[in-house]
C-alpha positions as CSV (number, residue, x, y, z in Angstrom):
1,X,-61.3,-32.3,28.9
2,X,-58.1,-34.9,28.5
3,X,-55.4,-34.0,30.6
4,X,-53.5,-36.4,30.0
5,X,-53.2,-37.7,26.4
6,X,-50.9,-40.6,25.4
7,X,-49.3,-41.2,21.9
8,X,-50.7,-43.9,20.8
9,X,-47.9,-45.7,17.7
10,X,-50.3,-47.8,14.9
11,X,-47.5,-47.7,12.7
12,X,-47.1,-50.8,10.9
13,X,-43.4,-51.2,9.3
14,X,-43.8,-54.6,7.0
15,X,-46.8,-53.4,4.7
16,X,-50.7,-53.5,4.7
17,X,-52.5,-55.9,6.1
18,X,-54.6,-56.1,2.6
19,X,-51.4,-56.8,1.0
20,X,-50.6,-60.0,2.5
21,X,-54.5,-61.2,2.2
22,X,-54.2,-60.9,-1.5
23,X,-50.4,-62.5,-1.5
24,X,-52.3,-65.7,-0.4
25,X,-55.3,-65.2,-2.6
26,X,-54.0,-63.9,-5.6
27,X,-52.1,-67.6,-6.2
28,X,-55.6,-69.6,-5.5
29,X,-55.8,-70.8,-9.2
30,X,-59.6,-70.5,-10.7
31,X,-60.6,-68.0,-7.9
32,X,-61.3,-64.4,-7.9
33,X,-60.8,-61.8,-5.0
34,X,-63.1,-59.2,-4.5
35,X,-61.8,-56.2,-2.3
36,X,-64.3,-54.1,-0.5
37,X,-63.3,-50.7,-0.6
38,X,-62.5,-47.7,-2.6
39,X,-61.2,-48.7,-5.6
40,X,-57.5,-47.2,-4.9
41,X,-57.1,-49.6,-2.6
42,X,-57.4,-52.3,-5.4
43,X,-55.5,-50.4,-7.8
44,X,-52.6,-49.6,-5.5
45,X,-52.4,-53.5,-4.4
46,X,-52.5,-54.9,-8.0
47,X,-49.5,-52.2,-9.3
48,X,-47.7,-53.3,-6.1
49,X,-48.3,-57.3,-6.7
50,X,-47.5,-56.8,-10.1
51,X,-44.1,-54.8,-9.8
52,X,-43.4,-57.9,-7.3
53,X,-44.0,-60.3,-9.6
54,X,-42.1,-58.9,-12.1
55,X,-39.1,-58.9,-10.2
56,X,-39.2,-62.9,-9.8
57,X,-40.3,-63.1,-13.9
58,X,-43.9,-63.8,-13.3
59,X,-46.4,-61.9,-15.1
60,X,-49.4,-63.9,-14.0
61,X,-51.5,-60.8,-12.3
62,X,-54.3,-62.3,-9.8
63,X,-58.4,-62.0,-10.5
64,X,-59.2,-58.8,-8.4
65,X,-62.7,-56.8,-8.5
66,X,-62.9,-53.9,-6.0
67,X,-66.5,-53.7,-4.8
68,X,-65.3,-49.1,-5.7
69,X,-66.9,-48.0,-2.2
70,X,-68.0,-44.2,-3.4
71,X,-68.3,-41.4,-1.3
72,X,-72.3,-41.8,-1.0
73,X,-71.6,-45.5,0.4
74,X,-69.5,-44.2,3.1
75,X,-72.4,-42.4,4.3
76,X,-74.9,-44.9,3.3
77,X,-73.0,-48.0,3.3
78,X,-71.5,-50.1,0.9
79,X,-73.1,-53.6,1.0
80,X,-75.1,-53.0,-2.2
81,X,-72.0,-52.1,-4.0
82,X,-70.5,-55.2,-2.4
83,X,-73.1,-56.8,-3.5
84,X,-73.0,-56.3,-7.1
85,X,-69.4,-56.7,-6.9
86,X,-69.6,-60.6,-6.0
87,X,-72.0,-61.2,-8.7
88,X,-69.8,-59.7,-10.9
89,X,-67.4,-62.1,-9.9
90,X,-69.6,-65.0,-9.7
91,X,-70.4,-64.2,-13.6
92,X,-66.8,-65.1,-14.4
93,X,-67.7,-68.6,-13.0
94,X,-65.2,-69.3,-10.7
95,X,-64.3,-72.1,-8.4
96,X,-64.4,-70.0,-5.4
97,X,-64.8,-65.8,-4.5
98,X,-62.7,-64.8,-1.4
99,X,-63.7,-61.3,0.1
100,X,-61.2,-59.0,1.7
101,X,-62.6,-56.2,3.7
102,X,-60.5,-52.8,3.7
103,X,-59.9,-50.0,6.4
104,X,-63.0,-48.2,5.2
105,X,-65.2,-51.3,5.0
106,X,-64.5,-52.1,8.5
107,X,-65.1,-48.3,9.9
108,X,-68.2,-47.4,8.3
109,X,-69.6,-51.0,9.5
110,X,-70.7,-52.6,7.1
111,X,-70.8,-56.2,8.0
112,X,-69.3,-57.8,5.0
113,X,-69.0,-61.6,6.7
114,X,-73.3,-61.3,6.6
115,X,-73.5,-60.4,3.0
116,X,-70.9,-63.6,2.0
117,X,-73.0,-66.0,3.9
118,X,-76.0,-64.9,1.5
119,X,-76.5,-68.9,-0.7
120,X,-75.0,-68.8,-4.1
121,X,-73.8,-71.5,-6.5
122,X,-70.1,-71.1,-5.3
123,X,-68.6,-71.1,-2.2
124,X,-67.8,-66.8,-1.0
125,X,-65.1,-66.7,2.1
126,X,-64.8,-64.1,3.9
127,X,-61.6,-62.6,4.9
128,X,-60.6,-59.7,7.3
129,X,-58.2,-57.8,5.6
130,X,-57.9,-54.2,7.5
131,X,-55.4,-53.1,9.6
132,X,-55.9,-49.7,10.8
133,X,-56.6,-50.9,14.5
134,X,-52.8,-52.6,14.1
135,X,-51.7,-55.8,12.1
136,X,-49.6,-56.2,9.1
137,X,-48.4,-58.0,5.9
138,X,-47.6,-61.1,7.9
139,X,-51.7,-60.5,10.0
140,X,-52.5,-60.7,6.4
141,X,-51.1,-64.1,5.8
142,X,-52.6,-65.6,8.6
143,X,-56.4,-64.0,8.2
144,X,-56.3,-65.8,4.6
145,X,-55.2,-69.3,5.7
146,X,-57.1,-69.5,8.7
147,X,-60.0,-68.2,6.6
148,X,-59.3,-71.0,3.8
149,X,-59.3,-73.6,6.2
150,X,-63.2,-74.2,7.3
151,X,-63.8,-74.9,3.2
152,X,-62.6,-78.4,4.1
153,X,-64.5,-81.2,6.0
154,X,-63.4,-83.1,8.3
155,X,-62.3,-86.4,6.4
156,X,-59.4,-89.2,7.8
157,X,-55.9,-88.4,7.1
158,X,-54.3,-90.4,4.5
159,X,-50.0,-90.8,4.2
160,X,-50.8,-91.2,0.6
161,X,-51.4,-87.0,0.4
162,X,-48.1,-86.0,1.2
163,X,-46.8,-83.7,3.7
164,X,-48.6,-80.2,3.0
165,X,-46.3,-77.4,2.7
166,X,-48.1,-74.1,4.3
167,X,-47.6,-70.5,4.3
168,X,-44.8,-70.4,1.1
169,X,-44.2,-66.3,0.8
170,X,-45.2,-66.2,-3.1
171,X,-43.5,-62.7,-3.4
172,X,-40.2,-64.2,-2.3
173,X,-37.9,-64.2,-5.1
174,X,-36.7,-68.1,-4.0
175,X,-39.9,-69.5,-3.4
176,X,-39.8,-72.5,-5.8
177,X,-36.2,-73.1,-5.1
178,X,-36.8,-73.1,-1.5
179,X,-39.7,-75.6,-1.9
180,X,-37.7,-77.8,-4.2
181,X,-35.1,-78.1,-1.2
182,X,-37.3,-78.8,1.4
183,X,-39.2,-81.1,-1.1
184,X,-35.7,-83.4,-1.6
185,X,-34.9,-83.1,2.4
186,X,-38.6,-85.0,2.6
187,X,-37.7,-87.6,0.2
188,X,-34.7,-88.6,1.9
189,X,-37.4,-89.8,4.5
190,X,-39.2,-92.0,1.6
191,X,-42.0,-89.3,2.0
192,X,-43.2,-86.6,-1.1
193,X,-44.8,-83.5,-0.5
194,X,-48.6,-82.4,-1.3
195,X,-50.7,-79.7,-1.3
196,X,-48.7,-76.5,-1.3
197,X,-51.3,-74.3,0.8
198,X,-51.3,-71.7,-0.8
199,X,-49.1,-71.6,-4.3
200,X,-50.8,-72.1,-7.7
201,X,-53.1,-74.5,-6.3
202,X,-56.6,-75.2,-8.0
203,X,-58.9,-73.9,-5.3
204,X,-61.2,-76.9,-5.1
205,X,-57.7,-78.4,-3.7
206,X,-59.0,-76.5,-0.2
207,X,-61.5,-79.7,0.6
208,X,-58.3,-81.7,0.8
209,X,-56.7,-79.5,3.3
210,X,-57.7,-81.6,6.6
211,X,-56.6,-85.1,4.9
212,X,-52.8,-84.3,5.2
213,X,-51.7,-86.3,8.1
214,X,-48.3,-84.1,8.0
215,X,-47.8,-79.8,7.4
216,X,-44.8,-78.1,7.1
217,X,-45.1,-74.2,8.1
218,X,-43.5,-72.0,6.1
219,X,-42.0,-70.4,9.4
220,X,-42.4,-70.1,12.8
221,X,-45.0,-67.2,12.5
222,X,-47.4,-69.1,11.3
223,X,-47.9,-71.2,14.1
224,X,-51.5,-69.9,14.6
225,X,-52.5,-71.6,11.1
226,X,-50.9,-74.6,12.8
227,X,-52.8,-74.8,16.0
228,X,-55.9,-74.4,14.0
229,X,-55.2,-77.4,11.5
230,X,-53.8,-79.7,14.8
231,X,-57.2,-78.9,16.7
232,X,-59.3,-79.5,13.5
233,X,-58.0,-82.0,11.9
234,X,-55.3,-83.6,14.2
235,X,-52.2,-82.6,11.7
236,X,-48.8,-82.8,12.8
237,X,-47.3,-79.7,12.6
238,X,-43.3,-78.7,11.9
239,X,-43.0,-75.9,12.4
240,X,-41.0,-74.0,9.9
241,X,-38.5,-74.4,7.1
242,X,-34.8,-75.2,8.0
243,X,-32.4,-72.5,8.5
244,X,-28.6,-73.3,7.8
245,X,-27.1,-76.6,8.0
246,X,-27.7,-77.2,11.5
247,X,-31.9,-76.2,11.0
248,X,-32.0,-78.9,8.2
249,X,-30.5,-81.6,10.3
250,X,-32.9,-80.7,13.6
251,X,-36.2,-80.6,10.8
252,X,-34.6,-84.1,9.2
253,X,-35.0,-85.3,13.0
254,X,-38.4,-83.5,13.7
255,X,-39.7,-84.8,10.4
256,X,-39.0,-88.6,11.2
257,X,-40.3,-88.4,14.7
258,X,-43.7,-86.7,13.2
259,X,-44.1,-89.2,10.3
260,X,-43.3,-92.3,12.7
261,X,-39.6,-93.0,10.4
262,X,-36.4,-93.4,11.4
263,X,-34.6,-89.9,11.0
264,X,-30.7,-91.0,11.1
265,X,-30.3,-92.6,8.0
266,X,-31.5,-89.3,6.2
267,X,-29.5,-87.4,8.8
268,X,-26.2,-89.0,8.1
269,X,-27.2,-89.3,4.2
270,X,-27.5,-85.4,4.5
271,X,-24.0,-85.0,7.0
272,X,-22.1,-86.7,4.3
273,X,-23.8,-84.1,1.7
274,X,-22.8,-80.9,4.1
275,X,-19.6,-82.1,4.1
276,X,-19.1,-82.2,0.6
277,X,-20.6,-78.5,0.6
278,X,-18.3,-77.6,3.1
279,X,-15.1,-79.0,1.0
280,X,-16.8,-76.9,-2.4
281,X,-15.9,-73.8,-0.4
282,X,-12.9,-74.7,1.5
283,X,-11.2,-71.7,-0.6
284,X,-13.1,-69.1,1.9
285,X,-10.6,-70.4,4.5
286,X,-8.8,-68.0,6.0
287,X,-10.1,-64.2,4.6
288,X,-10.5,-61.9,6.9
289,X,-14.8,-60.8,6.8
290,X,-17.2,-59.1,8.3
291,X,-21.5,-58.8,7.9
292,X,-23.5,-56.0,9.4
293,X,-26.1,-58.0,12.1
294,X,-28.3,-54.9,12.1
295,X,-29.3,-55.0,8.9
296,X,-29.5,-58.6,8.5
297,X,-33.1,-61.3,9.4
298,X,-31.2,-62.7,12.9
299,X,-31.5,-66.3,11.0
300,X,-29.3,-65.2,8.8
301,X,-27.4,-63.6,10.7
302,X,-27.0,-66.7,13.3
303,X,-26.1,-68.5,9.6
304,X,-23.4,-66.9,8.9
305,X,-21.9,-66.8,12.1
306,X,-21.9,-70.5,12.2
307,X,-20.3,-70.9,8.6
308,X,-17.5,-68.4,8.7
309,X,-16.4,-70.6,12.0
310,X,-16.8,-73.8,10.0
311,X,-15.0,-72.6,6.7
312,X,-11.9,-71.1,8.6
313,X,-12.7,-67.6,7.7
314,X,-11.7,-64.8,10.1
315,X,-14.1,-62.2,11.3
316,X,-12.9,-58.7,12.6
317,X,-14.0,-55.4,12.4
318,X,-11.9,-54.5,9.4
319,X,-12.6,-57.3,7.3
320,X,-14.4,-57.8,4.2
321,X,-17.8,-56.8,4.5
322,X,-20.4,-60.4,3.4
323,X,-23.7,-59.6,1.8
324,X,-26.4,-61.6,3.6
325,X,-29.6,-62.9,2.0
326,X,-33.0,-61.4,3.0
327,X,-34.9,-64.4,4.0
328,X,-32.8,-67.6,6.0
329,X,-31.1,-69.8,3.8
330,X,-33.5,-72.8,3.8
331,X,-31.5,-75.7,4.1
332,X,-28.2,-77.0,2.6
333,X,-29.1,-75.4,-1.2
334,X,-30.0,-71.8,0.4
335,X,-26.5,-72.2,2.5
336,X,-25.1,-73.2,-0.9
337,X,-26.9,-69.9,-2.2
338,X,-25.2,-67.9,0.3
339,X,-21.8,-69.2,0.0
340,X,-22.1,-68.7,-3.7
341,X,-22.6,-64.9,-3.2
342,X,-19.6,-64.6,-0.5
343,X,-17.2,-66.2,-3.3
344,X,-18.3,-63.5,-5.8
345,X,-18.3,-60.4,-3.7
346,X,-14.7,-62.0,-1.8
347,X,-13.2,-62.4,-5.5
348,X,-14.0,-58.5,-6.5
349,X,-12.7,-57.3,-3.1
């Protein structure tokens, strides 16, 4: 008999681990994704990906095959039907097959990392893509990039491949913008960016991952995918996009000293271009705002605190309430961003 039993809270609050396996996957270009499970978990994840694409005005819906675990395969198993469903998606021909497990793969054991070591024409990956013990959208992420990674050999690095750009959140409505930003902040270095792993890139691009002497993280909690490309391959690792005006100067300096270059001309190059930003909005000077820090990414929130200081704005209780954006302003153009939507919602106060 328990006497004494504890609630245990598996809650996760940011999504299904599944989910964020198939936000990396589904934007592999020439590779399809088999999910093994019933096929409602397939269904529900496509509908979801789709209605998220939609809402940043892409319509390009991912390869997905569900390996449609039946009741008789719970009790039996379902590596036959998984199985069949790999060589359904190795008669599409593609460049590679990544297979994401599901809750009910994983607790009726079938051992779905055995059946895509079976030989086949095309490379199969395996990633772990349940999270009923725990995990999350963001485990998710990480299970498919670390899974990615052992598809490249170990080859020298070579400055002429660019700093590699890791982890972009494809479902974030200012992905591309953010990229083009932190893009320009690496050219002000005399460096260009490379392989964005993983955003609309061909999947055979994976054998090139370990030649990138330099990777920039997408942000901090990625640091895991980081570790494992420094101890494979030796990569130098930043480790996350700038936040605010002060982040982009700090990444301008951690950037040089990473690549071997001399940081301060780009650092005064990108003062002189803050400044400018900061004279755009000198009309913010002096109104009287407020923003609600609960209900704000603390980034942000650390953002704004900094900018209302160094446009003159005054911040009490009563004033005008800011909107803040979702996701950290990356650099000086997601300030810019920002600053943008405080003008507009000040000028219909």
């Amino acid at each position: 008999m328990i006497s004494n039993r504890s609630p245990i809270d598996i809650s996760r609050s940011e999504g299904c681990t599944l989910t964020g396996v198939l936000s990396v996957t589904g934007f592999l270009d020439d590779a399809v994704t088999v999910i093994h499970g019933p096929s409602g978990c397939t269904h529900h994840n496509a509908s979801l990906l789709y209605a998220s694409l939609a809402e940043i005005d892409s319509f390009d819906l991912p390869r997905f095959i569900s390996s449609n675990v039946l009741e008789e395969d719970v009790i039996f198993g379902g590596e036959d039907a998984l199985l069949h469903a790999i060589d359904a998606a190795e008669s599409l021909d593609p460049a590679l097959i990544c297979v994401v497990s599901t809750c009910i793969a994983d607790t009726i054991g079938d051992d779905t990392a055995a059946v895509c070591r079976k030989p086949r024409g095309i490379p199969v990956v395996y990633i772990p893509g349940s999270g009923f013990l725990g995990g999350g959208f963001s485990e998710g992420i990480k299970n498919a990039l670390l899974s990615l990674i052992p598809l490249s050999p170990s080859m020298a690095s070579s400055p002429e491949e660019g700093v590699m750009i890791v982890g972009e959140k494809n479902l974030e409505y200012e992905a591309d913008e953010n990229f083009d930003e932190v893009s320009r902040l690496i050219s002000l270095l005399g460096l260009h960016t490379g392989l964005r792993f993983v955003r609309r890139m061909p999947a055979p691009a994976c054998q090139r991952i370990s030649v990138a002497p330099l990777a920039v993280l997408r942000d901090p909690s990625l640091e895991p995918v980081g570790s494992a490309l420094r101890e494979r391959f030796g990569t130098s690792i930043i480790s996350g996009f700038p936040i605010g005006p002060d982040g982009t100067l700090n990444f301008l300096r951690s950037l040089g000293e990473s690549a071997g270059i001399d940081s301060l001309p780009a650092i005064r190059d990108e003062e002189g271009h803050l400044e400018d930003l900061y004279d755009t909005f000198s009309d913010l000077s002096g109104f009287s705002v407020t923003f609600d820090p609960k209900s704000a990414n603390p980034g942000s929130a650390d953002v704004a605190e900094s900018m209302i200081q160094v446009l003159g704005m005054k911040k009490t209780a009563s004033g005008h309430l800011l909107p803040l954006p979702y996701d950290p302003p990356v650099g000086t153009a997601g300030t810019k961003r920002m600053l943008h939507a405080w003008r507009r919602s000040l000028s219909r106060a």
